[in-house]
Each structure stands twice: as structure tokens, then as C-alpha cells.
C-alpha positions as CSV (number, residue, x, y, z in Angstrom):
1,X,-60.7,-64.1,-61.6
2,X,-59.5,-60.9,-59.7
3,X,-62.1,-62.3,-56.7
4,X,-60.3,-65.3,-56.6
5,X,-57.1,-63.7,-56.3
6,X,-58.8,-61.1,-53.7
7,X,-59.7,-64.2,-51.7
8,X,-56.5,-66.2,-51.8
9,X,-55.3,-63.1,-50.6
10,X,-57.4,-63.0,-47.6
11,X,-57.0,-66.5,-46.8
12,X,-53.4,-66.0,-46.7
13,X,-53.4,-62.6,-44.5
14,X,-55.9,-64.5,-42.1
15,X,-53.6,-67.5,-41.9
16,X,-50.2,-66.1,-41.5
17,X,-51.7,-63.5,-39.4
18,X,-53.7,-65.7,-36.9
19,X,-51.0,-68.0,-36.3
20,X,-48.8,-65.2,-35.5
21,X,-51.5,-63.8,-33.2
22,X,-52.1,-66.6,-31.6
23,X,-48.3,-67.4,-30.9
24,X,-48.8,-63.8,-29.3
25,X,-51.6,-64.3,-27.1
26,X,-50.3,-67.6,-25.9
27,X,-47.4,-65.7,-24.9
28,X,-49.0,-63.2,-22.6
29,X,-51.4,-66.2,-21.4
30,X,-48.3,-67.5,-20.3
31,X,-47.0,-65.2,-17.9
32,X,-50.6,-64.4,-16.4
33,X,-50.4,-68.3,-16.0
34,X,-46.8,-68.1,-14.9
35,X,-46.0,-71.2,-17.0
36,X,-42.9,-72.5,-16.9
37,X,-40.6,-70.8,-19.4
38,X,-38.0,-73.9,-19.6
39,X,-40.9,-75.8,-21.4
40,X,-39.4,-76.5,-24.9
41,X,-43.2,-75.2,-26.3
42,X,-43.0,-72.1,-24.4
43,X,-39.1,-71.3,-25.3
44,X,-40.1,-71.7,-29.1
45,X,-43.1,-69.2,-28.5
46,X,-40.8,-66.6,-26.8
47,X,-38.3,-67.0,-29.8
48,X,-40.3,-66.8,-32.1
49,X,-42.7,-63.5,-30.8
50,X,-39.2,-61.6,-29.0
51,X,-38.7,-59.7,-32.2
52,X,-41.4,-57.7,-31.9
53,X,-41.9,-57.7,-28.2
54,X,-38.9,-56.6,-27.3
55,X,-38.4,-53.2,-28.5
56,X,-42.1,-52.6,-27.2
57,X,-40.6,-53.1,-24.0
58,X,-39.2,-49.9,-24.0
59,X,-42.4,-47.9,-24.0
60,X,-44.3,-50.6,-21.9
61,X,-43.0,-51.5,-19.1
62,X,-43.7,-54.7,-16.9
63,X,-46.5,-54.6,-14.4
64,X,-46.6,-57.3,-11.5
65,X,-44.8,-59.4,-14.0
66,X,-47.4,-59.0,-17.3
67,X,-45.8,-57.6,-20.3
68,X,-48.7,-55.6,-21.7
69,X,-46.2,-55.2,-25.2
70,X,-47.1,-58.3,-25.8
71,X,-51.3,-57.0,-25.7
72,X,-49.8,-54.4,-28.1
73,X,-48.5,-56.9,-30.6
74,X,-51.4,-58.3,-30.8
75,X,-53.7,-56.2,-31.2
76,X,-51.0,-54.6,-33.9
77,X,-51.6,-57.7,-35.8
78,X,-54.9,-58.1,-35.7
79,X,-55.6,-54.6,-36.3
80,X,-52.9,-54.8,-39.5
81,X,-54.9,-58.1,-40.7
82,X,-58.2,-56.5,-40.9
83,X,-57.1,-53.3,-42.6
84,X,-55.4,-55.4,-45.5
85,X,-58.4,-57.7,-45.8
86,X,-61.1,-54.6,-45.8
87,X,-58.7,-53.3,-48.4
88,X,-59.3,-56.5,-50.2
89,X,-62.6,-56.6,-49.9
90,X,-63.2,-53.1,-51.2
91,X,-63.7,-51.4,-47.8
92,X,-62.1,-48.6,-46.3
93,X,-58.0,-47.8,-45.2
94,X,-59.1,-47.4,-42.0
95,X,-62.7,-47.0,-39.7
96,X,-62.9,-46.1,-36.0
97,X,-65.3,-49.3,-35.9
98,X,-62.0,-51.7,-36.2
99,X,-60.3,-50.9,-33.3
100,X,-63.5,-51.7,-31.4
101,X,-63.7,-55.3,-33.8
102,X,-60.5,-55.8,-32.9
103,X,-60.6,-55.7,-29.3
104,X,-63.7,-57.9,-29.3
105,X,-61.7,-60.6,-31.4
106,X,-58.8,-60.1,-28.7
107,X,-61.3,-61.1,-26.2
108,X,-62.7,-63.8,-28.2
109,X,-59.5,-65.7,-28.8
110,X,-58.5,-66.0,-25.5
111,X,-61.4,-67.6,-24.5
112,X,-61.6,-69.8,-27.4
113,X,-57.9,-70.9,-26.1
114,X,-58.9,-71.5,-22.8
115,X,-61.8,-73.4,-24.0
116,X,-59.5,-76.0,-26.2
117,X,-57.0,-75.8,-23.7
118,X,-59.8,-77.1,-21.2
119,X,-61.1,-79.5,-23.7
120,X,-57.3,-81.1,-24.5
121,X,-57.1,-80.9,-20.7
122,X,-60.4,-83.5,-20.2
123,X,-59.4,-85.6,-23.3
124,X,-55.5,-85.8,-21.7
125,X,-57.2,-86.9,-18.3
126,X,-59.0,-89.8,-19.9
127,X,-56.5,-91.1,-21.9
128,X,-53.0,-89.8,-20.3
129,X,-53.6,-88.8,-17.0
130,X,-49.9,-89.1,-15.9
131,X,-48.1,-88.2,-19.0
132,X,-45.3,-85.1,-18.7
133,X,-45.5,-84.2,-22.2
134,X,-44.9,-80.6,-22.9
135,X,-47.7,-79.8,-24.5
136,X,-49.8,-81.1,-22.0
137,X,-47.9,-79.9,-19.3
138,X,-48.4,-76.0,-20.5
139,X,-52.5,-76.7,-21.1
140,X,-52.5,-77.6,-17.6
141,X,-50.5,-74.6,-16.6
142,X,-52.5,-72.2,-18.8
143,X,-55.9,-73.8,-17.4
144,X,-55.4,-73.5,-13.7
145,X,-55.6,-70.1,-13.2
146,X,-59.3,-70.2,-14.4
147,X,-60.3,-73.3,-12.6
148,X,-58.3,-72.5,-9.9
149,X,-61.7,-70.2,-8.4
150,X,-63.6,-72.5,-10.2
151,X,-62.8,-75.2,-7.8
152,X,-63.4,-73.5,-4.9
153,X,-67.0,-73.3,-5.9
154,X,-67.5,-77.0,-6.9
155,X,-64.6,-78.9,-4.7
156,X,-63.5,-82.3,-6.2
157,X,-65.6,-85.0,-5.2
158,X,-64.9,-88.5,-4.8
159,X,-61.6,-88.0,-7.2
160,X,-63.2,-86.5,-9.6
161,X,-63.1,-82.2,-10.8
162,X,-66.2,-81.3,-11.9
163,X,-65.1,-77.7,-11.5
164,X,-63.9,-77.4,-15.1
165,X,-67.7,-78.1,-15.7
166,X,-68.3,-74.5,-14.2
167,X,-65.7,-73.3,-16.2
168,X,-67.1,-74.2,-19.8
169,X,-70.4,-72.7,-18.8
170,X,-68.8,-69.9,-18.3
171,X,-66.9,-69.2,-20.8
172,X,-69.7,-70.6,-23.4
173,X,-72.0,-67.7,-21.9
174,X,-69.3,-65.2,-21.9
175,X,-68.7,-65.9,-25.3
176,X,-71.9,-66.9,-27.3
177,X,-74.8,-65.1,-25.3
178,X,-73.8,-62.5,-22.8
179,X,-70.7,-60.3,-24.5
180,X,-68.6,-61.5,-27.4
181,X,-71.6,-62.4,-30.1
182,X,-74.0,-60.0,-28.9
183,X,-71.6,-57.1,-29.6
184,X,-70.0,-58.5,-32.5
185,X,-73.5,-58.4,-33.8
186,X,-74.0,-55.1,-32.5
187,X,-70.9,-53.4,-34.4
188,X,-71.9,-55.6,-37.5
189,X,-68.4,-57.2,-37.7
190,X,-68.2,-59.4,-41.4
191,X,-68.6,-63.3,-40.4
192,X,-65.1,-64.8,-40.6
193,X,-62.8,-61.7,-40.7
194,X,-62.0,-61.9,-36.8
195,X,-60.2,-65.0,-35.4
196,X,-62.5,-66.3,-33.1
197,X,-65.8,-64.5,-34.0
């Protein structure tokens, strides 16, 4: 019984968490994107993560227009989320080893959000290609900045941008064969603890 209650517990730290750290990340994604911030998506995002950005702002000051309080939330949250679910688990308060876990799954979430970002961006294509909605509208401004190089590589041809292509591959060895697996791995992180590993 007291397991099941341990992992209710956990499910509900990783949920609430996540979602907050997500919200988070988008944010900062979002000004190294330079989305626009009268997007109704983006407005609810910077209302809803400005609590806790904004007195970091103090400490950390803008550079060339990235708010690196907002790298500071997260990692806070993520950091906070695995030290309440090792306490759940039985584990310790605190180990060097997390910060290092948690800067991997910083790593791996953004590029699991580019990744579904590029994926809602192909599916869009295909079956709205000349829709304005807001949603779609920030995936396309969140996506460009990595397949804006991307293209240069593989130009569009005949109408068609096969440069996201070069993108996924990317990204898919970035994340599963070259860094993020290998040294989550490596530092033995528990399977599911992490968002995104």
C-alpha cells in the first residue's frame, strides 16, 4: 500500500512538474526563436511562467535578448522534481550526480520539442498548409531557427523542403546515439525519472 501511495506520488510530482517545465523551456525557446509574443499561446506561456522569472531577472540579466532566468527556472524545477521523487523512492536528499541528470534532461527536452514541433510542422503542411492558427503559427516560428542552416545544406527543390529531413537526422543522433542516451547511460539515470530520457 505505502508503494502505491509512493508512486501516486511520483506520478503526480512528474506531471505537475513537467508541464511546468515544459511551459518554461518553451518560453526561453521562444525568444531564441524570436516568436512573436502577441501570439495568444505565447502570452498565456509568459503569464503563466512571469512569477517565477521575473524576480530572477534581477540576478540574471538579459544577453542579446535571452533571458537565461528562464534556464534557471528550469533547471530549479527539474532539479526540485527529482529530489522529491529520489526522496520517494528511498534515495538520497541530495547527490552531486543530479545536477549532472538534470542538465542532460534539460538538453533532452528541448530536442524532443523541436522534434514534435518538426513533426506537427510536416503533418500541418500536408493537411493545412495555409492555416494561421496559433498554434501552428508558433511551431513554425520555433522550427525555423534550426532548419533555417538546415536549408542551406539541402535547398528546396521543385517546391518541396526536404531540409527538415536533415534536421530529424540530426536531432535523432544527437539524441539517441551520439550524447543524450549514451551519457544518461553513463551516469546511470533511473528509466522514467527525467522528462525526456
Amino acid at each position: 500500500m505505502a508503494d502505491n501511495f509512493a508512486n501516486a506520488g511520483v506520478f503526480l510530482i512528474q506531471t505537475f512538474f513537467g508541464i511546468y517545465f515544459i511551459l518554461v523551456i518553451l518560453r526561453f525557446l521562444m525568444q531564441v526563436s524570436r516568436a512573436n509574443y502577441y501570439n495568444p499561446i505565447c502570452q498565456a506561456i509568459v503569464k503563466v511562467t512571469d512569477p517565477a522569472v521575473r524576480p530572477l531577472r534581477q540576478i540574471f540579466r538579459t544577453v542579446r535578448g535571452l533571458d537565461f532566468s528562464t534556464l534557471v527556472i528550469a533547471f530549479a524545477v527539474q532539479f526540485i522534481a527529482v529530489v522529491l521523487v529520489m526522496l520517494l523512492k528511498g534515495g538520497y536528499i541530495f547527490h552531486p550526480v543530479y545536477i549532472a541528470w538534470v542538465l542532460l534532461g534539460l538538453v533532452s527536452t528541448i530536442l524532443d520539442i523541436y522534434f514534435f514541433a518538426l513533426l506537427i510542422s510536416v503533418i500541418a503542411s500536408w493537411i493545412a498548409p495555409y492555416t494561421q492558427h496559433p498554434a501552428l503559427s508558433l511551431v513554425s516560428e520555433l522550427t525555423e531557427p534550426v532548419c533555417r542552416p538546415a536549408r542551406k545544406l539541402l535547398p528546396p527543390m521543385g517546391g518541396m523542403d526536404f531540409s527538415i529531413i536533415l534536421v530529424f537526422v540530426a536531432i535523432t543522433l544527437i539524441d539517441s546515439y551520439l550524447v543524450v542516451q549514451p551519457l544518461a547511460n553513463m551516469l546511470g539515470i533511473p528509466r522514467g525519472l527525467i522528462m525526456g530520457l
